[in-house]
matplotlib code that plots the C-alpha trace (Angstrom):
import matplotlib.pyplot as plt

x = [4.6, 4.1, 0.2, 0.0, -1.8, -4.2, -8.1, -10.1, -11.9, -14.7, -13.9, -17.0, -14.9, -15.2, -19.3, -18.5, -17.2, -19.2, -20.7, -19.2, -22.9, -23.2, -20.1, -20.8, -24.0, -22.0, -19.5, -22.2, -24.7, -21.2, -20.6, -22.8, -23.0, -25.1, -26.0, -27.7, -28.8, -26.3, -23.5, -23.9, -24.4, -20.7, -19.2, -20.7, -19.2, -16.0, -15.5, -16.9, -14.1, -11.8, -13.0, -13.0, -9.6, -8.4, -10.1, -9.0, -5.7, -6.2, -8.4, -8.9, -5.4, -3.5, -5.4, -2.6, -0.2, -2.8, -2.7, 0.4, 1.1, -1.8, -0.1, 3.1, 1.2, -0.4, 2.7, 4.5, 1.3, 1.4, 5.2, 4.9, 1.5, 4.1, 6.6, 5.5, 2.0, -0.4, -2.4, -6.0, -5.4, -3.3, -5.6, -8.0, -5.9, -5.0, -8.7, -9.2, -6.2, -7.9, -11.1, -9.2, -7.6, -11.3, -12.0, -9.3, -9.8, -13.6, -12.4, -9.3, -11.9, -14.4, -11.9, -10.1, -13.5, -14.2, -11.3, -11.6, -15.5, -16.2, -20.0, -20.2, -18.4, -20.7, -19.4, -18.2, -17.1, -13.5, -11.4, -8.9, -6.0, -8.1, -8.7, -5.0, -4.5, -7.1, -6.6, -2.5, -3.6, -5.5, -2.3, 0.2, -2.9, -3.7, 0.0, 1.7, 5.8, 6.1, 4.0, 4.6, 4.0, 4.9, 7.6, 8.9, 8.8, 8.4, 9.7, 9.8, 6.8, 6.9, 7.1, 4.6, 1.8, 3.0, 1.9, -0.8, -2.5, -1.0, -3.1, -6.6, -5.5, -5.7, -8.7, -10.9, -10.0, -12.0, -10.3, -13.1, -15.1, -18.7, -21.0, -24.2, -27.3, -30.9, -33.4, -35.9, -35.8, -38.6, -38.2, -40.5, -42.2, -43.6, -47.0, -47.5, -48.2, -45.2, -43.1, -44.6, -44.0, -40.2, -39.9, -41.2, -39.6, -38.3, -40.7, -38.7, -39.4, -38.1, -35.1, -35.0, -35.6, -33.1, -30.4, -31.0, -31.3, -27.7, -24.9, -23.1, -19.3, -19.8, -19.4, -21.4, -19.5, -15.8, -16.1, -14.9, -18.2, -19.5, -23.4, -23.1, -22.1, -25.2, -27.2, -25.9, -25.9, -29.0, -30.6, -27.7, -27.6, -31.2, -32.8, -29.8, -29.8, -33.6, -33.7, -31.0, -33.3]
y = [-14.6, -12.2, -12.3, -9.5, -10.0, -12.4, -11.7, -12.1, -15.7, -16.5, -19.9, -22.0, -23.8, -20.8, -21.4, -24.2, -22.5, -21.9, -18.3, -17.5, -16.0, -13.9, -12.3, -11.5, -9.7, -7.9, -7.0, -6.1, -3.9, -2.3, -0.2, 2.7, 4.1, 6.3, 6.7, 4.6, 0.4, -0.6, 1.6, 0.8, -3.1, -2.8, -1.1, -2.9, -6.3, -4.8, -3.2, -6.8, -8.3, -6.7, -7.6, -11.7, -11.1, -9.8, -12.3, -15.2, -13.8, -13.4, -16.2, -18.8, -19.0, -21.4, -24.8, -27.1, -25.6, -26.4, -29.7, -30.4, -29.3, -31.5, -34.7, -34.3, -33.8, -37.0, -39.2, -37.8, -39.1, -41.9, -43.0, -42.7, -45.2, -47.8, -47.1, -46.1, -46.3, -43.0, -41.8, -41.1, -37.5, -38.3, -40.6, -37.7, -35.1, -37.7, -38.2, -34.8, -34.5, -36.8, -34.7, -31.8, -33.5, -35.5, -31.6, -29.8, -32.9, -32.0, -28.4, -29.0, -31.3, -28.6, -26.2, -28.1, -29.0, -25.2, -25.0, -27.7, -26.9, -30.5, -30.4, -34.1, -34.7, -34.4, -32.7, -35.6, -37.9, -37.4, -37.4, -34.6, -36.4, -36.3, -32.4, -32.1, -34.0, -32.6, -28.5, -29.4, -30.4, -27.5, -25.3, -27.3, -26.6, -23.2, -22.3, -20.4, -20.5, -19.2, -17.3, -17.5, -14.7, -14.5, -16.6, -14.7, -16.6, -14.7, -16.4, -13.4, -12.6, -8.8, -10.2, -12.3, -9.9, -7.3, -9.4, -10.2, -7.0, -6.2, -9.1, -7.6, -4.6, -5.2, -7.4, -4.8, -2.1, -1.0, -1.6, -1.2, 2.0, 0.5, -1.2, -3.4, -1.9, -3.3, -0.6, -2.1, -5.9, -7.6, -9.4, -11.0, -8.8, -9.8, -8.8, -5.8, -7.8, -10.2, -6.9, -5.5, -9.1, -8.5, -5.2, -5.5, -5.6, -8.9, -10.3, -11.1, -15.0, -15.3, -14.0, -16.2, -18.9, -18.1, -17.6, -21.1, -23.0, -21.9, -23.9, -22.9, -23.5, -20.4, -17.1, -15.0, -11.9, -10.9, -9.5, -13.3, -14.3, -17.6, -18.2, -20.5, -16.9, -15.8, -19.0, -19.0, -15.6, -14.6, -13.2, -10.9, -9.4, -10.1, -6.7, -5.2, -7.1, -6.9, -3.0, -3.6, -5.6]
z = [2.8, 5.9, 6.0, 8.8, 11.8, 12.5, 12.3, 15.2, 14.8, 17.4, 19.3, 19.6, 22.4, 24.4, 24.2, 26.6, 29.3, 32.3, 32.7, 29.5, 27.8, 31.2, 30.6, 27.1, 28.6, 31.3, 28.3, 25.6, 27.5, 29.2, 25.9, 24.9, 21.0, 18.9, 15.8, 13.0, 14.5, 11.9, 13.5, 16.9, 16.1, 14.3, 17.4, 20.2, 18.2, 17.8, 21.3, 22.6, 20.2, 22.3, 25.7, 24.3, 23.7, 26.8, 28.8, 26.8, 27.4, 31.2, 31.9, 29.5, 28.2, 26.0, 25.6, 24.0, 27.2, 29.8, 28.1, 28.3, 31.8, 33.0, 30.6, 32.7, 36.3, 35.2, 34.4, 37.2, 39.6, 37.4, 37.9, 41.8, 41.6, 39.8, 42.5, 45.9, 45.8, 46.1, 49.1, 48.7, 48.4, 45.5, 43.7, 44.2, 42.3, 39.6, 38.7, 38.7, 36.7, 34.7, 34.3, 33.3, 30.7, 29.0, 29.3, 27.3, 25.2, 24.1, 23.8, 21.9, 19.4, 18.9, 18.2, 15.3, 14.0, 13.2, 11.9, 9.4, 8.4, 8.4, 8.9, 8.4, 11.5, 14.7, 17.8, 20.2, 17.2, 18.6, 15.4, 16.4, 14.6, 11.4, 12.1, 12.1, 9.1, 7.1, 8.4, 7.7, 4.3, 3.5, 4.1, 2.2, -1.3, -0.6, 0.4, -2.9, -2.6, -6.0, -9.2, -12.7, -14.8, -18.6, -18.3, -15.0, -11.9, -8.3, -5.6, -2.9, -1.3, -1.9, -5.3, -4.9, -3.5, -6.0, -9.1, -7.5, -6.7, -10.3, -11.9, -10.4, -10.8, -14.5, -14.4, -13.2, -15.5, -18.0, -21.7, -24.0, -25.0, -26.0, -23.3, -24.2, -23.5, -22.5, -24.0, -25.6, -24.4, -22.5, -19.3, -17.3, -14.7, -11.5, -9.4, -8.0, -4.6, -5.4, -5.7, -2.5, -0.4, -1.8, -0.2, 3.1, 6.1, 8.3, 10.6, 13.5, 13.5, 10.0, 11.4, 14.5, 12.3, 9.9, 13.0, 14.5, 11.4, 10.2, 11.0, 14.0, 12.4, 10.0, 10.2, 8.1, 7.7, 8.5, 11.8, 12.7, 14.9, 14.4, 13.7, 17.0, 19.2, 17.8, 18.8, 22.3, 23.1, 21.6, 24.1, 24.8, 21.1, 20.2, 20.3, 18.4, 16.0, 15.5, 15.1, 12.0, 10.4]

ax = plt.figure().add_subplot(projection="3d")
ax.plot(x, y, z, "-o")
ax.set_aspect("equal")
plt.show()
């Protein structure tokens, strides 16, 4: 089924790279918006969406084709060692080859880790293989090649979606004319300084708190930006984020 395009997905992998949180300063105070905190929160993450993007295009690149271009620099430098023997400038590059990989390695890991949503498994526990396993599993049970409707079964995926959207469609409809009603029932009522604690405002360690104690894998709403963006970078996006609250 054509899903459409992709939605933006923060890499924590990315939090590992060196001057990475100064550039998403440079990036985030770069962009100027008014209107209510709310607005200007949503835009500055969006525009700074964009801006991760390009650089990761420009800059970070492909991790699994660096990979793989360091693997074959390695056998190559590995090959000659068996044959001919290498210089010390050559022994140099291959440990540094070496380094490179251990590095794409650890960033590869953390990446497949999000991914998956494992929280069990600690960062460093290097179980990449089980990542693949498990996020290939996943698919294969939430991947729908066919729907069966009244007897009928949809195979195509225009069919497919159609059904679908048919099926909530449907559910959410209103189909009957009366409605329950609550006059005259007692509930259980609250203090007035209870009520009032309810209402108040966020003190901003409560939300610092809340921020650090959350676990860095999620993302808590669907711009696609990970709670461990927010750690990191906190001091970046702290005082916009504070003024929503």
């Amino acid at each position: 089924m054509v899903r459409g395009k992709s939605p933006f997905r923060f890499e924590n992998m990315w939090l590992k790279m060196d001057g990475f949180v100064d550039k998403v300063d440079s990036w985030w105070n770069h962009h100027s918006f008014s209107g209510t905190s709310s607005y200007v929160f949503a835009k500055k993450l969006k525009t700074l969406k964009e801006d991760i993007i390009q650089w990761n295009r420009q800059e970070f690149g492909n991790v699994d084709c660096k990979k793989k271009e360091l693997l074959g620099a390695l056998a190559t430098l590995d090959a000659k060692d068996g044959a001919l023997g290498l210089t010390e400038t050559e022994m140099f590059e291959r440990n540094e080859v070496r380094s490179q990989i251990e590095y794409l390695l650890s960033l590869e890991e953390i990446s497949w880790r999000q991914k998956l949503r494992m929280l069990c498994i600690k960062e460093g526990d290097h179980n990449t293989n089980f990542f693949h396993k498990m996020a290939n599993s996943h698919r294969r049970h939430n991947h729908m090649s066919f729907l069966e409707v009244d007897g009928v079964i949809y195979e195509e995926g225009a069919e497919v979606a159609a059904q679908v959207v048919q099926f909530y469609k449907t559910l959410y409809q209103k189909t009957e004319e009366w409605r329950r009603f609550v006059e005259g029932l007692e509930f259980d009522q609250i203090e007035e300084a209870e009520r009032g604690w309810m209402e108040r405002r966020f003190e901003n360690d409560e939300i610092i708190q809340v921020v650090r104690n959350m676990e860095g894998d999620k993302a808590p709403g669907p711009n696609g930006f990970s709670m461990a963006f927010f750690q990191h970078c906190w001091r970046v996006v702290e005082s916009d984020v504070l003024v929503v609250f």
